[in-house]
C-alpha positions as CSV (number, residue, x, y, z in Angstrom):
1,X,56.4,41.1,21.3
2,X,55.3,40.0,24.5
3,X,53.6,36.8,25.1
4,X,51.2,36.1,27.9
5,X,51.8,32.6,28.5
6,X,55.5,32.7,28.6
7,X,55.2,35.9,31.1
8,X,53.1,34.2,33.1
9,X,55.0,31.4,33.2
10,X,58.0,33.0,34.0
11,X,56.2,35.3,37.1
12,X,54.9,31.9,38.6
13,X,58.5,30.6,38.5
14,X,59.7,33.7,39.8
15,X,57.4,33.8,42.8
16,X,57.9,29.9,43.8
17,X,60.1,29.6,46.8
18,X,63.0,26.9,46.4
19,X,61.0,23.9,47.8
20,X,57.9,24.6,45.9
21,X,60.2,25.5,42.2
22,X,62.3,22.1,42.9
23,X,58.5,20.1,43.0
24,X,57.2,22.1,39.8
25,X,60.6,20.7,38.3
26,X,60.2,17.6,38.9
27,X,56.3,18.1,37.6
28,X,57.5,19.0,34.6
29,X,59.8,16.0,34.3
30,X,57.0,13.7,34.9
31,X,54.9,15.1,32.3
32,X,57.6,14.5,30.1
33,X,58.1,10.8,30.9
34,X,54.6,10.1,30.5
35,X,53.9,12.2,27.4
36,X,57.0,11.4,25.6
37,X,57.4,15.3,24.6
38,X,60.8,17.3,26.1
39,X,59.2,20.1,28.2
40,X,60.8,22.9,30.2
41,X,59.0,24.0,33.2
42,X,58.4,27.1,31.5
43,X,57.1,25.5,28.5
44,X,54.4,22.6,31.1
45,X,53.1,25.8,32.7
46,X,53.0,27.5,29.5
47,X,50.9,24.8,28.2
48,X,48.7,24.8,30.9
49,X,47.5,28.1,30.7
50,X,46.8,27.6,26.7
51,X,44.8,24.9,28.3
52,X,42.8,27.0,30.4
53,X,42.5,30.0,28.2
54,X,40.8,27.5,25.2
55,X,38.6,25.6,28.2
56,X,37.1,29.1,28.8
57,X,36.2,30.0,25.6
58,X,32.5,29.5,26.5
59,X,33.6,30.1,29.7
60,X,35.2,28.1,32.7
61,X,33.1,25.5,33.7
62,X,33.3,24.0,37.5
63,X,34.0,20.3,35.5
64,X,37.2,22.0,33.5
65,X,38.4,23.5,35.9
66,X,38.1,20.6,38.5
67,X,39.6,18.6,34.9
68,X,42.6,20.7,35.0
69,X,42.9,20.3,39.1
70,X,43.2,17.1,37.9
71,X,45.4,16.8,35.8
72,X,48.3,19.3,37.1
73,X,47.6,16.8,40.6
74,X,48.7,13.8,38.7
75,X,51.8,15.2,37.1
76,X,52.9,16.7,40.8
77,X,52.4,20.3,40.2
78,X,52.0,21.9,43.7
79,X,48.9,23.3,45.2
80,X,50.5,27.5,45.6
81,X,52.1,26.9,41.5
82,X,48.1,25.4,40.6
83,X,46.5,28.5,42.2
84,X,48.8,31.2,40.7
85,X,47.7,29.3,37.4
86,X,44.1,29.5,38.2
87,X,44.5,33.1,38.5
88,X,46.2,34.1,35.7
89,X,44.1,36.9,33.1
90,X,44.6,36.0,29.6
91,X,42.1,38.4,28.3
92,X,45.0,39.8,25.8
93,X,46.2,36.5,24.6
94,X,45.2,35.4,20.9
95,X,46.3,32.8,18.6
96,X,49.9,34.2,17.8
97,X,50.6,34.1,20.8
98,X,50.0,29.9,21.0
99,X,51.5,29.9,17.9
100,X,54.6,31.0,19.2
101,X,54.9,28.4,22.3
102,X,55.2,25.7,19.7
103,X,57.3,24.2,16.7
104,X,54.5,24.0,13.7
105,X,53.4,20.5,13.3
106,X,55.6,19.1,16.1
107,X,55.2,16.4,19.0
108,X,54.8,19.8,21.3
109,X,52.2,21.4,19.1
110,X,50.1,17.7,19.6
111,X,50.8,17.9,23.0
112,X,49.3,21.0,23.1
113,X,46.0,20.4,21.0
114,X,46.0,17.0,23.2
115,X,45.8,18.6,26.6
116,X,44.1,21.5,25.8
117,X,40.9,19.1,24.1
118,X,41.8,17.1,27.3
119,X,40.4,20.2,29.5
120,X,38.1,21.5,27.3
121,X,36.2,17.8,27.1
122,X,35.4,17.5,30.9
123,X,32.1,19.4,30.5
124,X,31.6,18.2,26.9
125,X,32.9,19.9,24.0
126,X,30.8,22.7,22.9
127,X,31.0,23.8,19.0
128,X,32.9,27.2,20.0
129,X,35.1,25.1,22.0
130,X,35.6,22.6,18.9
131,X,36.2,25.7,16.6
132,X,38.5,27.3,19.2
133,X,41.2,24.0,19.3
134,X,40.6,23.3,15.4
135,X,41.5,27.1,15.4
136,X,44.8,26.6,17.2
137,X,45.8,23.2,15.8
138,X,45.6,24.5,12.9
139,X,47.6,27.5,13.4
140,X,50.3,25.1,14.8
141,X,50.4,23.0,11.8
142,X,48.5,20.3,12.2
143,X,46.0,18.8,9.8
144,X,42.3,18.5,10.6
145,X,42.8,14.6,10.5
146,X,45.5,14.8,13.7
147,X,43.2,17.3,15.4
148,X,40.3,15.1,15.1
149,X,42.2,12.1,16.0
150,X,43.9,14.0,19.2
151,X,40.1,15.6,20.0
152,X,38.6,12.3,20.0
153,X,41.5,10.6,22.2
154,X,41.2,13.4,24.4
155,X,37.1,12.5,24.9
156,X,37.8,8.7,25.3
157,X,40.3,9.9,28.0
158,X,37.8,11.9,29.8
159,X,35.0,9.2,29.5
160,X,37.5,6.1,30.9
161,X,38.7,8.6,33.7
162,X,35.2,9.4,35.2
163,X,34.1,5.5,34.9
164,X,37.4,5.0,36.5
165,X,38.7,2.5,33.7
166,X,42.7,2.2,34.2
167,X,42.9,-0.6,31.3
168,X,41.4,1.4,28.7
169,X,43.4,5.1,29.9
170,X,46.8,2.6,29.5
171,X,45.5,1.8,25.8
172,X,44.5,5.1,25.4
173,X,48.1,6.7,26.8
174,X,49.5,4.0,24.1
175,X,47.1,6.0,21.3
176,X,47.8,9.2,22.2
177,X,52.1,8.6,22.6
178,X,51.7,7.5,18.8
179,X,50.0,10.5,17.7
180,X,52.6,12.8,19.5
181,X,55.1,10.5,17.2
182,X,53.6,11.2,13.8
């Protein structure tokens, strides 16, 4: 069966010329180091759309999709690999797909509840968007505890980045490394 994400991935990594596939590389290494998960290239931009697809469950708000700008700038991604994922239709993806990007209850499947609340809580987390990531943690193998705990990591992240608060994001990058090693 096909999965959207991984395709997606792949076509984005196909169509990156050598420069621009050799600085999503090394964006995928960073987001490693600083997440403590193992992730392919494949697998970071595979993430990324979950990200987005979750964030627009109520639709794609200028603040999440400024959030995810954000983000994919801080771990390097480049500016043509960022707008090939902003284009990206995931109107036939569904949880089984998700479920397949991920080991059940694994450091990756955190990761991916983690980023995905991350996205999803720049405009404030609405109760479809709650129901949506309990959804897919859930069908990743996580408890309701660890999705709580990751959701509620992933506001205070969003809360100390717009006040601009680099002591409390270092605490809070402490917090969420030990949930990703539960």
């Amino acid at each position: 069966m096909a999965n959207p994400f991984i395709d997606s991935a792949r076509t984005i990594l196909a169509d990156l010329e050598g420069e621009l596939a050799a600085q999503l590389a090394e964006s995928a290494r960073q987001t490693s180091i600083a997440s403590g998960v193992d992730l392919t290239i494949e697998e970071a931009l595979a993430l990324a759309l979950v990200a987005k697809h979750i964030a627009s469950t109520d639709g794609l708000s200028a603040a999440e999709s400024s959030g995810m700008t954000a983000l994919l700038d801080f771990y390097g991604v480049p500016a043509a690999a960022q707008a090939a994922l902003h284009q990206v239709d995931l109107a036939g993806a569904n949880d089984e797909h998700i479920r397949e990007l991920v080991p059940t209850d694994s450091a990756k499947a955190r990761h991916l509840v983690s980023g995905v609340a991350y996205i999803a809580a720049r405009d404030g987390l609405s109760d479809d968007e709650l129901a949506r990531i309990a959804a897919i943690g859930t069908k990743v193998g996580l408890s309701l505890a660890m999705i709580d705990a990751l959701v509620a990591e992933s506001e205070a992240a969003v809360l100390a980045s717009i006040r601009g608060d680099r002591a409390l994001l270092a605490k809070l990058d402490r917090l969420r490394s030990a949930l990703f090693r539960i």
